[in-house]
Every structure is written in structure tokens, then in C-alpha cells.
C-alpha positions as CSV (number, residue, x, y, z in Angstrom):
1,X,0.0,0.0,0.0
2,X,1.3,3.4,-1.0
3,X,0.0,6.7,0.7
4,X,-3.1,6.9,-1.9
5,X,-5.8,4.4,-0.6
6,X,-8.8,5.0,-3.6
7,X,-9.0,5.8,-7.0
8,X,-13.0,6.9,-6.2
9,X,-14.2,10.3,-6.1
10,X,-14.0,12.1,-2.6
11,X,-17.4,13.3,-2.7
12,X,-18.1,9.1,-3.6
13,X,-16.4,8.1,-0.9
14,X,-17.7,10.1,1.5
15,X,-21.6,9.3,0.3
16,X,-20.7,5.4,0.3
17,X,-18.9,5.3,3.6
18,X,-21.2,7.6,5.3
19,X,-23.9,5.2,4.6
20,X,-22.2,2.3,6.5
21,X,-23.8,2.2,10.0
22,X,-21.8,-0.1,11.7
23,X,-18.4,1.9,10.5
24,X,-20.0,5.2,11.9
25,X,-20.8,3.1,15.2
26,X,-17.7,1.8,15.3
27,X,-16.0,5.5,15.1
28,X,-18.0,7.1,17.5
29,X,-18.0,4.7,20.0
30,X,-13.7,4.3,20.0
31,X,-13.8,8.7,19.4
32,X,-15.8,9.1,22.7
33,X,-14.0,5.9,24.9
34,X,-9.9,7.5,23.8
35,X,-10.9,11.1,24.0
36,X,-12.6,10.6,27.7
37,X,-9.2,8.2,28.6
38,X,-7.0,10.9,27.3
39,X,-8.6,13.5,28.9
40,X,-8.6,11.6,32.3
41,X,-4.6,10.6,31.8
42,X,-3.7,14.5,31.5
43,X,-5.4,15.5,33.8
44,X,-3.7,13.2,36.5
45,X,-0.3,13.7,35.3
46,X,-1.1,17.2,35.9
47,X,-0.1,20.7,34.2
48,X,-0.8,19.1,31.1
49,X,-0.4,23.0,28.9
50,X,3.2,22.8,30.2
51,X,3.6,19.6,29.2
52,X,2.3,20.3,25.6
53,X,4.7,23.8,26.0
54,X,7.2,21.3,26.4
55,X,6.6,18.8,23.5
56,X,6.4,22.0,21.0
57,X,9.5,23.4,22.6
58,X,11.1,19.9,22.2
59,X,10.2,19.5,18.4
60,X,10.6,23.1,17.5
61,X,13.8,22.7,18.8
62,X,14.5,19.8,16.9
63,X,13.0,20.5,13.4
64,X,15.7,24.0,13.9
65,X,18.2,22.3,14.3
66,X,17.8,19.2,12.2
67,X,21.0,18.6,10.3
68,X,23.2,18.6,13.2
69,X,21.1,16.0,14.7
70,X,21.1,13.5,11.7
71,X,24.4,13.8,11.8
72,X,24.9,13.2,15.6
73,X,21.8,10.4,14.9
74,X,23.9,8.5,12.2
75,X,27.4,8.6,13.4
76,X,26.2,7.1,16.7
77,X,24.5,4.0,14.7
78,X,27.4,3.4,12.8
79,X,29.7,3.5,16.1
80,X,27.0,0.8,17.4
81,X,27.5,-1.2,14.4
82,X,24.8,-0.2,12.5
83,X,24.1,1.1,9.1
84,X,22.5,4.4,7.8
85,X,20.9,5.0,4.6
86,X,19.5,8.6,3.7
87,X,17.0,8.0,1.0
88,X,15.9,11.4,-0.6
89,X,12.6,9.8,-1.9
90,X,10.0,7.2,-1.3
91,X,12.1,5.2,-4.2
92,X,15.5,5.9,-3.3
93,X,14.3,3.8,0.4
94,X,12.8,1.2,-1.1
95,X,15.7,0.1,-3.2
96,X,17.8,0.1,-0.4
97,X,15.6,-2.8,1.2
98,X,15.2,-4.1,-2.0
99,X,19.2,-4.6,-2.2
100,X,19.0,-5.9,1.8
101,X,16.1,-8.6,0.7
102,X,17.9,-10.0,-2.6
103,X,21.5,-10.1,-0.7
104,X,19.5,-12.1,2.0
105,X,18.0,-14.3,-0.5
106,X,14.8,-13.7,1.8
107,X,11.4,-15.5,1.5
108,X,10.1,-14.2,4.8
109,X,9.6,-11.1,6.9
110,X,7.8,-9.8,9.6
111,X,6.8,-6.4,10.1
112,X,5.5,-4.3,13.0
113,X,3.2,-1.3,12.5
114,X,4.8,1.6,10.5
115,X,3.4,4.5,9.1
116,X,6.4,5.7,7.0
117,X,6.8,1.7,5.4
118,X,3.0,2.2,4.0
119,X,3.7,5.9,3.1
120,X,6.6,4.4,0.6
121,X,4.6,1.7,-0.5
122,X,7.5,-1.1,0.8
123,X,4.9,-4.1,1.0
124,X,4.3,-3.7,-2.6
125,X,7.8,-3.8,-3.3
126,X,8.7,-6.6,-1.7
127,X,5.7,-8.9,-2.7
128,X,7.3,-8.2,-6.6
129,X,10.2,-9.8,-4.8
130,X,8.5,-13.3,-4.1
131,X,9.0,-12.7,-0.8
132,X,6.2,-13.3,1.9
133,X,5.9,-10.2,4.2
134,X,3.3,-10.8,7.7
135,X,2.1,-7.9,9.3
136,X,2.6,-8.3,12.8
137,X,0.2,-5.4,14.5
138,X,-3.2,-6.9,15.5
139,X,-5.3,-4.5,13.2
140,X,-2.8,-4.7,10.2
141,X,-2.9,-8.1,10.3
142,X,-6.6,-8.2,9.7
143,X,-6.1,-5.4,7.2
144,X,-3.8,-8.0,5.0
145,X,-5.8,-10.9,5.7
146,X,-9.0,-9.0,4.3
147,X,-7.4,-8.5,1.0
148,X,-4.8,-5.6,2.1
149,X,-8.2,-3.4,2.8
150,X,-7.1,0.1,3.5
151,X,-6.5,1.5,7.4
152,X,-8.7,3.8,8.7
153,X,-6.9,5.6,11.7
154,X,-3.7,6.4,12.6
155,X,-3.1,4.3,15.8
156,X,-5.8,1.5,15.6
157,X,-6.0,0.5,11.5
158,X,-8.8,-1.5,11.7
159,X,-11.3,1.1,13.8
160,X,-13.9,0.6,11.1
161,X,-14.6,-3.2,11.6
162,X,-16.4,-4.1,14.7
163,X,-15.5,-7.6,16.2
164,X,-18.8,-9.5,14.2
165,X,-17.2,-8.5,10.9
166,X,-13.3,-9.5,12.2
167,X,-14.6,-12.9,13.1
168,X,-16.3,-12.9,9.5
169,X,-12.3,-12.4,8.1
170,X,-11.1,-14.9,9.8
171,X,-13.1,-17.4,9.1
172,X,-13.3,-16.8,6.0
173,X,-9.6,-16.2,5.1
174,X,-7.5,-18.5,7.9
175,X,-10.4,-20.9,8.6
176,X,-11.3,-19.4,12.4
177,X,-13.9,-20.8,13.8
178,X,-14.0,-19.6,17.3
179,X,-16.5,-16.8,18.7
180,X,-16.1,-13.0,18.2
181,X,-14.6,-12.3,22.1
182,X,-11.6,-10.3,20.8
183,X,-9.4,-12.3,23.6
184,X,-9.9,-15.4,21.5
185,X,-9.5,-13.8,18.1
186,X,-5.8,-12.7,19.6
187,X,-4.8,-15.9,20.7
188,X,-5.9,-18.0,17.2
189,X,-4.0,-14.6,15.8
190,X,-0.6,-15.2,17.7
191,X,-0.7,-19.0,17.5
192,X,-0.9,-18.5,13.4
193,X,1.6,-16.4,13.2
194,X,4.2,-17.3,16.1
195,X,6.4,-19.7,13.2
196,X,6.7,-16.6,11.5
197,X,8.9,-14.7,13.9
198,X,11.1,-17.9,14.0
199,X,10.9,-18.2,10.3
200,X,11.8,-14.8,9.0
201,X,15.4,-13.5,8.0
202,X,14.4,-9.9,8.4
203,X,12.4,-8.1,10.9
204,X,10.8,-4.2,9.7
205,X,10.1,-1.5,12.1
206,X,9.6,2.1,12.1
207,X,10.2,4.3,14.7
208,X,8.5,6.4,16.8
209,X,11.8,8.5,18.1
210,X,15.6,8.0,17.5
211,X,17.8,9.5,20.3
212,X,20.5,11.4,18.5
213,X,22.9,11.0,21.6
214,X,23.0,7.1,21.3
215,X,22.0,6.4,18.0
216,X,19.2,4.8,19.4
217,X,15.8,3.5,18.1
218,X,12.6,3.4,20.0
219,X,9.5,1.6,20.1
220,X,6.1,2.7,21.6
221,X,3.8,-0.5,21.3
222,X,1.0,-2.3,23.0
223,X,1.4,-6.0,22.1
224,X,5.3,-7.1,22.1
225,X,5.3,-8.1,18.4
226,X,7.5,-5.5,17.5
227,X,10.7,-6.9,20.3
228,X,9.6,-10.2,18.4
229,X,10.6,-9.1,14.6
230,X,13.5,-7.2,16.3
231,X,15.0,-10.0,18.4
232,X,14.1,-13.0,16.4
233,X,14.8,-12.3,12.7
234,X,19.0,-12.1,12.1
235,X,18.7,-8.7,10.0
236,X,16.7,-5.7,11.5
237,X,16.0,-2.6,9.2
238,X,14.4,0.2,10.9
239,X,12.2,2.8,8.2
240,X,12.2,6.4,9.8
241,X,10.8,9.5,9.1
242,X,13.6,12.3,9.0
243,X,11.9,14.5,11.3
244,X,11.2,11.9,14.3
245,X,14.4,12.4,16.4
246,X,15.0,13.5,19.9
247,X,18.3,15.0,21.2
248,X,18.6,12.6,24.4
249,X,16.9,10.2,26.9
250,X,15.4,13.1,29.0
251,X,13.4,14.7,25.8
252,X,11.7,11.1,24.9
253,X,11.0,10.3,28.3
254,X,8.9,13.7,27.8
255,X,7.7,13.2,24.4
256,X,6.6,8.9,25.2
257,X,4.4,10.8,28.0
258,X,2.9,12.9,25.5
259,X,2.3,10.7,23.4
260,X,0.8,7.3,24.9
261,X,-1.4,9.7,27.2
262,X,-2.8,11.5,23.6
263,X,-2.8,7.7,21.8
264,X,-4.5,5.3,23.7
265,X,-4.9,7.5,27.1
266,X,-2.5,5.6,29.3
267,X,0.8,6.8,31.4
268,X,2.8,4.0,29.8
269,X,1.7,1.7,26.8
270,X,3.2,-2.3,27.5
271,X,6.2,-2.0,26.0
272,X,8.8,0.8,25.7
273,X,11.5,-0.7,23.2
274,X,14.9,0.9,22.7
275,X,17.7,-0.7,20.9
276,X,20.9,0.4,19.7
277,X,22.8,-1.1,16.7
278,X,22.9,-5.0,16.2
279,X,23.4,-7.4,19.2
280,X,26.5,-7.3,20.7
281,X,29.0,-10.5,20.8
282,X,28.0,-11.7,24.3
283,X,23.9,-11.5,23.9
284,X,22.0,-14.7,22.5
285,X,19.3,-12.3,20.9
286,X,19.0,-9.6,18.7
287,X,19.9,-9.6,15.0
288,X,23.1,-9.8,13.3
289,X,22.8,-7.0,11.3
290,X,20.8,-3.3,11.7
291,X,20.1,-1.2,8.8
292,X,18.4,2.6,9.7
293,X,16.7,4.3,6.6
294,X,15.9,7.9,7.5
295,X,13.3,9.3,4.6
296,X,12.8,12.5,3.1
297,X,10.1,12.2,0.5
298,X,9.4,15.8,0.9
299,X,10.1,16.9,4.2
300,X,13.3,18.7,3.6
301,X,10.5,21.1,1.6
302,X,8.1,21.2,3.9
303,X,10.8,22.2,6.9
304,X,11.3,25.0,4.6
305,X,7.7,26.5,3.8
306,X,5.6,27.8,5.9
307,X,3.9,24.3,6.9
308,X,6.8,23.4,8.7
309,X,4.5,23.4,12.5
310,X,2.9,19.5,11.0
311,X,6.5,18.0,11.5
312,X,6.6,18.1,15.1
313,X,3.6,15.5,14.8
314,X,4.0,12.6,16.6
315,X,1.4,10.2,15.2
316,X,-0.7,10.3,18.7
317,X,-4.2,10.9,16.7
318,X,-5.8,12.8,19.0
319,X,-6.9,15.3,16.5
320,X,-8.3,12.5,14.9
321,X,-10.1,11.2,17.8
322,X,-11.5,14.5,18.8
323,X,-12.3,15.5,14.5
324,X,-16.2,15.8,13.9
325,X,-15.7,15.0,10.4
326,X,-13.7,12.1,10.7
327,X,-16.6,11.0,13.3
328,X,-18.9,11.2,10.2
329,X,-16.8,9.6,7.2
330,X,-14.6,7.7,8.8
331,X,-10.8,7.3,8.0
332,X,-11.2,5.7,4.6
333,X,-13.3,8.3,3.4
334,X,-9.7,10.9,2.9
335,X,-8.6,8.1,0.6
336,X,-4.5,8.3,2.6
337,X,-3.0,6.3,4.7
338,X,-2.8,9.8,7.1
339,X,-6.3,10.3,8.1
340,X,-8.2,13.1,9.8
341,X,-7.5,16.7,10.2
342,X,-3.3,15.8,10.4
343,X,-4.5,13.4,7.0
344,X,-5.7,16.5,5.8
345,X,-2.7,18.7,6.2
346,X,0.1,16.4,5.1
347,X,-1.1,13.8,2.7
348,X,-1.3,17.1,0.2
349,X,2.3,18.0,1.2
350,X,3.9,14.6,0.9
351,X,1.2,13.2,-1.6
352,X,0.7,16.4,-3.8
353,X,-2.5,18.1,-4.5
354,X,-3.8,16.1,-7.6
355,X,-4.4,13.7,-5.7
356,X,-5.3,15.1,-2.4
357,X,-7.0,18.6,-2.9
358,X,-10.1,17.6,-1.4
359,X,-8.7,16.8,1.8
360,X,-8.1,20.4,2.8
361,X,-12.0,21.0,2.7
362,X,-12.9,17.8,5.2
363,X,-12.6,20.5,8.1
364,X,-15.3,22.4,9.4
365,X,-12.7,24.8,11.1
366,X,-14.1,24.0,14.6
367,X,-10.2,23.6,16.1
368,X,-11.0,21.1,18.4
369,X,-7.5,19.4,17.3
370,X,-5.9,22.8,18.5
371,X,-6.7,22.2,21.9
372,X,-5.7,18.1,22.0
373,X,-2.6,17.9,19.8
374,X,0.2,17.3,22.3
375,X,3.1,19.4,20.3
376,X,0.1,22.4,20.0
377,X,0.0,21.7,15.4
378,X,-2.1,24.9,14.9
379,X,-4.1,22.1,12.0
380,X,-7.1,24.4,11.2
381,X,-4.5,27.4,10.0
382,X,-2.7,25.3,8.1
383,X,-5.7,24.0,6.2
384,X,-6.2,27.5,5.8
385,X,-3.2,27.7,4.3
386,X,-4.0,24.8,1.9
387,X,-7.2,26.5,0.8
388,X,-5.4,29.8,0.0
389,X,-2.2,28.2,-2.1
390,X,-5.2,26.1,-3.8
391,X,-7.4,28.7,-4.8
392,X,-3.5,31.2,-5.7
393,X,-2.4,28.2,-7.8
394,X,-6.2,27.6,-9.3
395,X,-6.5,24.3,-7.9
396,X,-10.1,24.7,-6.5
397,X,-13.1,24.3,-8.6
398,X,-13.7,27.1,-11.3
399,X,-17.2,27.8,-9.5
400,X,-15.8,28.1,-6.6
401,X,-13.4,30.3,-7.7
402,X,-16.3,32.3,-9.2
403,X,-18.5,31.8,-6.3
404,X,-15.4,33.3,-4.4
405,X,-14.5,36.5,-6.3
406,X,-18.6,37.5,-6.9
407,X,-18.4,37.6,-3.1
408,X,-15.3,39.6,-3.2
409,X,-16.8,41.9,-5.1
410,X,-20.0,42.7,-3.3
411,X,-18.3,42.5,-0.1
412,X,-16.3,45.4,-0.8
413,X,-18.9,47.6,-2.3
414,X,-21.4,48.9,0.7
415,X,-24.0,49.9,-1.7
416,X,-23.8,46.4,-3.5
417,X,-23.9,44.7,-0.5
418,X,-26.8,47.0,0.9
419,X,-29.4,45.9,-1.5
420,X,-28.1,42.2,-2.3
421,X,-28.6,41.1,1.7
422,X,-32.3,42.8,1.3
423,X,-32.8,41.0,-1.8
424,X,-31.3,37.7,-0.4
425,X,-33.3,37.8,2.7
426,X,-36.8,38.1,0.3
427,X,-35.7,35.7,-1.8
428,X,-34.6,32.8,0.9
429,X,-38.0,33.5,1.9
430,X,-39.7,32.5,-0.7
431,X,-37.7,30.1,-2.2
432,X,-36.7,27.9,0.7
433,X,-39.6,25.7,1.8
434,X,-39.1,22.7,4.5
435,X,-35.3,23.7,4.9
436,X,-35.0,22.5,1.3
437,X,-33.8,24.7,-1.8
438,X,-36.6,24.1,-4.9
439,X,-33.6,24.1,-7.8
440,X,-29.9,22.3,-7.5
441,X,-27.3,24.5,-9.3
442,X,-23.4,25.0,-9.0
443,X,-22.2,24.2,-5.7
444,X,-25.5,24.1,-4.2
445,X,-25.5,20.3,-6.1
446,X,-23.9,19.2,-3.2
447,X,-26.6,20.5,-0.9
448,X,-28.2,17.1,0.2
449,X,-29.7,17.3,3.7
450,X,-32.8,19.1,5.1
451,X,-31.5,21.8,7.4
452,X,-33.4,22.4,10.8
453,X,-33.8,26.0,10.7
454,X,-37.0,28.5,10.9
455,X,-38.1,30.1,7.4
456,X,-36.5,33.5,6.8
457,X,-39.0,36.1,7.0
458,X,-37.8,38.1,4.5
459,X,-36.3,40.7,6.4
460,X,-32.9,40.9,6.8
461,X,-30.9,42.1,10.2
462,X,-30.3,45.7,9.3
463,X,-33.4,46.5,8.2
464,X,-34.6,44.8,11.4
465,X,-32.2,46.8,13.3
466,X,-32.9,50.4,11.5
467,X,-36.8,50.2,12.0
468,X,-36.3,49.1,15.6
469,X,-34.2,52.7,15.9
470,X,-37.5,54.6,14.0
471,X,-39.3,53.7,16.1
């Protein structure tokens, strides 16, 4: 899977996925149970706004002063025993494991749950190699057993499939047929794929943070398959984001507070991983050989425009679990890997806008992600920002455009203005009926729904305002 997901219209997918109940349960119900666990682990850890000051201080810090820590960040792997591959674009990194996979003659790998590995469509790659590649996470597991079906959120891939429809996969796919209690479904899971981990001559990770100091790579995970494909397999090859890096210890110990609290609402998730370089001559685990690629695919631009503020994201999804649109289509509905109102802001950036223009618009502007991201993203201004370059560059619709510069017009000329509210306000009167608009034109095609609201009367607020003075 590469970062594009669907080849269907937005406004298609939105209508289709919007019509599937048990996805829209399904969203709702995990968007009210993290949010209310977040908010509960903040508040006990206490002075939670300093704690965000701290994480944007951290990243800030880091993203200004970026060069000099891949440089401290890839000397330290290679004096661990590690190697360090820079790869410029999405391409240039999966070469490199493509060169790792053929030298190993492999015919097996495992995987843990990586963002950055989907973003540069590695899976794809190394399927054209013959090779078998097993997700490892719990919900990408059932994502690749259900014919590689698309994630929907950030942390938890499979949000969109309740436990009914997971049981369906299963059986279906691997033969399961034990009941829907998720506990079961793990274990038949785990016993399936344990021979893999045994099997496999290369283990893939991402990483949530390297520590520059130490060269070191770290893990934030809930269900221990990650130390698995790290300790089992003899070569280990870590996929990074160029951005994710913290200077030392002290600023991840911040930033893994921030970040399980705003993922999954806990203090700690169950395992904290680090490792540095391959295993050492006196350990009986750990692979052989370690292999870091640090990607660019478009970062080093956006570190340099003004969207830099969406690389200090940390992949917690609390903007996601707190988006109202997201609560209505669901993650599939943005048609990216990144979903939700961070979805929004980067798949355009890393992705282009050909492909993702619509995303921009999936925002009603209500920055409710301002006040959960941990690292304080300002999202809704940089979707903003998005809708500006768009309509600059002539990317939006050309009656939008229109729709746009009429406005323009009539905005800035009083008299114009004066008359076309009265006019309006007559007109909405008589034309509306039942919240419902008698003729479909332009962008008022997209105008679907009944709205609740009273009737105008006709008369518009200023008139309203100057008789009320008369008299």
C-alpha cells in the first residue's frame, strides 16, 4: 500500500462510507471511549499545557536544528554497528531494502506497524520480490488478511470493523472458527503467526523517536510483536521519518508521556522498546545485522515552507479522535494512509495536490484538534493555508473560484452589498420551503440534507435593526 488508498471520487467516498452504519458506530463509540481516557490521563499527570509547551518546545527545537542531529543520529548508529541510509525519496528507500532482501535471498519477513513503510509503498515492493511479508500489529494483520483493505486511523487501522465483521475475516480467510470475544481472536492470531517470527530472516520496524545522543531507536507499542521481529529475525531494518528524532533520553521520556497519554490515554503503553545497533557479541538475541533508513520524501520542503508546524507531529491521533468530520466519514473516506485533520494537512504535502486537494475541505474549522494535539499543530491554520495556495495556484473548482470573487466583489462595495442582503433575505424566503432549496445549481448540487432552521422572513438584520431605531 502506497500513501493513496482509492481511486473513487472524494465526494463518492464520503456518500458510500457515510452510509455504512456499523463503521459510523464503530467510530464514535472508539472517538468518545480514547478522547474521555486521554482527557482523564492529562489531567492526572497534571499541568498538562506545560507539558504540551514542552513537547512544542522539544520539536521546535529539533526540526531548527535538524541537520546537526542526523548527523549526531547516524554517526552514533554506525559506532553501534549499524548502518544508515539517507534516502531522498520514497524510491530511493525502497531500493535500499530491495538490495538488503535480494542479498539475504529472503522468503520471509515480519513487520510491526509503521506509518512511514505504507507511506513508501514497501509491502508492494517486496511482494514483486517473491518474498512473503506478515504484518505483525493486530489490526494490520486483519487489514492484510481482508485483501490488504485500506487503514482507517492512525493508531488503531482497523477502527472501522467491529469484532462480528473481524470474526467474518477470519473465518473466512485462515479458517477461524471460534466466537467474536476479541481475547480469543488474539490468541488464534498469535498461534498462526508465532512460526513466523522464527521463520523470518528480516524483521521491519519504524520508529517512533531516535535519540540522537545514542543512535538509538525506539519503540512505543501495545502487544510485544514488535521486540519479536526485532529479536528474532537475524537482520533488523528500521524505516524512519527524517523528522522523528529527539536530542537525548530526557526529551523522549517527555515526548513517550505525551504521546501514549494522547494515543491510547494511558501513562505507559506495554512496552517501551529501545535498541541500539545489532546485538553485541555476548547477547543470544537480537539480530546480526541493523540497517536505519531515514526518509525524506518531501520533508526537507516542507521544513522550509511555511507548513513546517505539521513536523513536530508525533502520530498520537488525537486530533483525529476528537475530528467531527472524521466522526462522520470515517478514515477511509480521505482516501490516505494519514487520516483526519493531520491526514488533511500532510497527505497534500507529501502526496501532492492532484491527488489530495479535497482533503483540505474535510474541516469544518471547529479547532477542536488545536486544543488536544500534544506538540500544540495549529491544524485548522494550516488547512487554511492549503485552501489559499489552492485557490493562488487555481487548484479549486472554477465555481468556486467564481463563487469566491462575486463575493469579493460585493463584499467590498457597501451599496452592492446594501441591496443584495435585502434582496437575499426576500428571496430565501420565498424560495426555501421545508429547509429544502426548490432548484440544485453549482455548488449548491452538493446541498443534500434538510436543514433544521426556521423560514427567513424576508427581512434581513439591518433592516430589522434600522426600524427598531425609528421607532
Amino acid at each position: 500500500m502506497s500513501m493513496k488508498t482509492s481511486n473513487v471520487k472524494f465526494k463518492d467516498r464520503i456518500h458510500l462510507k457515510m452510509k455504512d452504519e456499523s463503521m459510523r458506530a464503530a467510530v464514535a463509540n472508539a472517538q468518545e471511549r480514547m478522547f474521555k481516557s486521554r482527557a482523564v490521563a492529562a489531567e492526572k499527570l497534571g499541568n498538562w499545557e506545560e507539558w504540551r509547551e514542552m513537547g512544542m518546545d522539544i520539536r521546535n527545537h529539533v526540526l531548527e536544528n535538524l541537520d546537526y542531529y542526523l548527523q549526531q543520529l547516524s554517526e552514533n548508529v554506525e559506532k553501534n554497528g549499524g548502518h544508515v541510509f539517507f534516502a531522498s525519496t520514497a524510491e530511493d528507500a525502497t531500493n535500499y531494502i530491495e538490495t538488503i532482501v535480494k542479498k539475504k535471498n529472503a522468503k520471509k519477513i515480519v513487520k510491526s506497524k509503521s506509518m512511514v513503510t505504507e507511506e513508501i509503498g514497501m509491502n508492494q515492493m517486496i511482494q514483486r520480490n517473491n518474498c512473503e511479508i506478515i504484518e505483525t500489529d493486530l489490526g494490520e494483520y486483519i487489514l492484510q488478511v481482508d485483501d490488504c483493505d485500506a487503514p482507517s486511523h492512525i493508531v488503531v487501522p482497523a477502527l472501522h470493523k467491529n469484532r462480528t465483521q473481524i470474526r467474518e475475516v477470519f473465518k473466512e480467510k485462515l479458517g477461524y472458527d471460534g466466537s467474536s470475544d476479541p481475547e480469543a481472536m488474539t490468541r488464534f492470531v498469535r498461534e498462526h503467526i508465532r512460526h513466523d517470527f522464527l521463520e523470518a530472516e528480516i524483521g521491519i520496524t519504524g520508529c517512533n523517536f531516535a535519540i540522537a545522543e545514542s543512535g538509538t531507536i525506539t519503540l512505543v507499542t501495545n502487544e510485544g510483536n514488535a521486540r519479536l521481529a526485532t529479536s528474532l529475525p537475524k537482520t533488523h531494518i528500521a524505516v524512519m521519518g527524517m523528522e522523528r528524532i529527539v536530542p537525548t533520553f530526557e526529551e523522549f521520556d517527555i515526548m513517550a508521556s505525551l504521546l501514549c497519554r494522547s494515543a491510547v490515554g494511558l501513562p505507559l503503553t506495554g512496552y517501551v522498546t529501545a535498541l541500539t545497533g545489532p546485538r553485541e557479541d555476548d547477547n543470544c538475541d537480537g539480530p546480526e545485522e541493523f540497517h536505519l533508513v531515514i526518509v525524506d520524501n518531501g520533508r526537507s520542503k516542507i521544513l522550509g515552507s511555511e507548513f513546517r508546524p505539521i513536523l513536530r507531529c508525533i502520530r498520537c491521533a488525537a486530533c483525529v479522535n476528537t475530528c467531527p468530520a472524521y466522526r462522520h466519514i470515517g478514515g477511509q473516506s480521505y482516501g490516505s494512509i494519514y487520516s483526519g485533520p493531520i491526514g488533511a494537512v500532510l497527505s497534500p504535502l507529501l502526496g501532492g495536490y492532484e491527488d489530495f486537494k479535497d482533503l483540505p475541505n474535510a474541516c469544518s474549522l471547529c479547532r477542536a484538534c488545536h486544543d488536544v494535539c500534544p506538540v500544540k499543530i495549529p491544524l485548522s491554520d494550516l488547512l487554511l493555508k492549503h485552501r489559499q495556495i489552492m485557490g493562488e495556484e487555481k487548484i479549486t473548482a472554477p465555481s468556486e473560484r467564481a463563487a469566491i470573487t462575486g463575493f469579493n466583489f460585493v463584499n467590498s462595495h457597501p451599496f452592492i452589498w446594501d441591496k443584495t442582503v435585502k434582496i437575499g433575505a426576500i428571496m430565501a424566503g420565498k424560495l426555501i420551503k421545508d429547509g429544502k432549496l426548490p432548484f440544485k445549481v453549482g455548488l449548491l448540487n452538493a446541498w443534500t440534507q434538510t436543514r433544521d432552521l426556521p423560514t427567513p422572513t424576508g427581512q434581513s438584520f439591518r433592516s430589522w435593526f434600522k426600524n427598531r431605531d425609528d421607532k
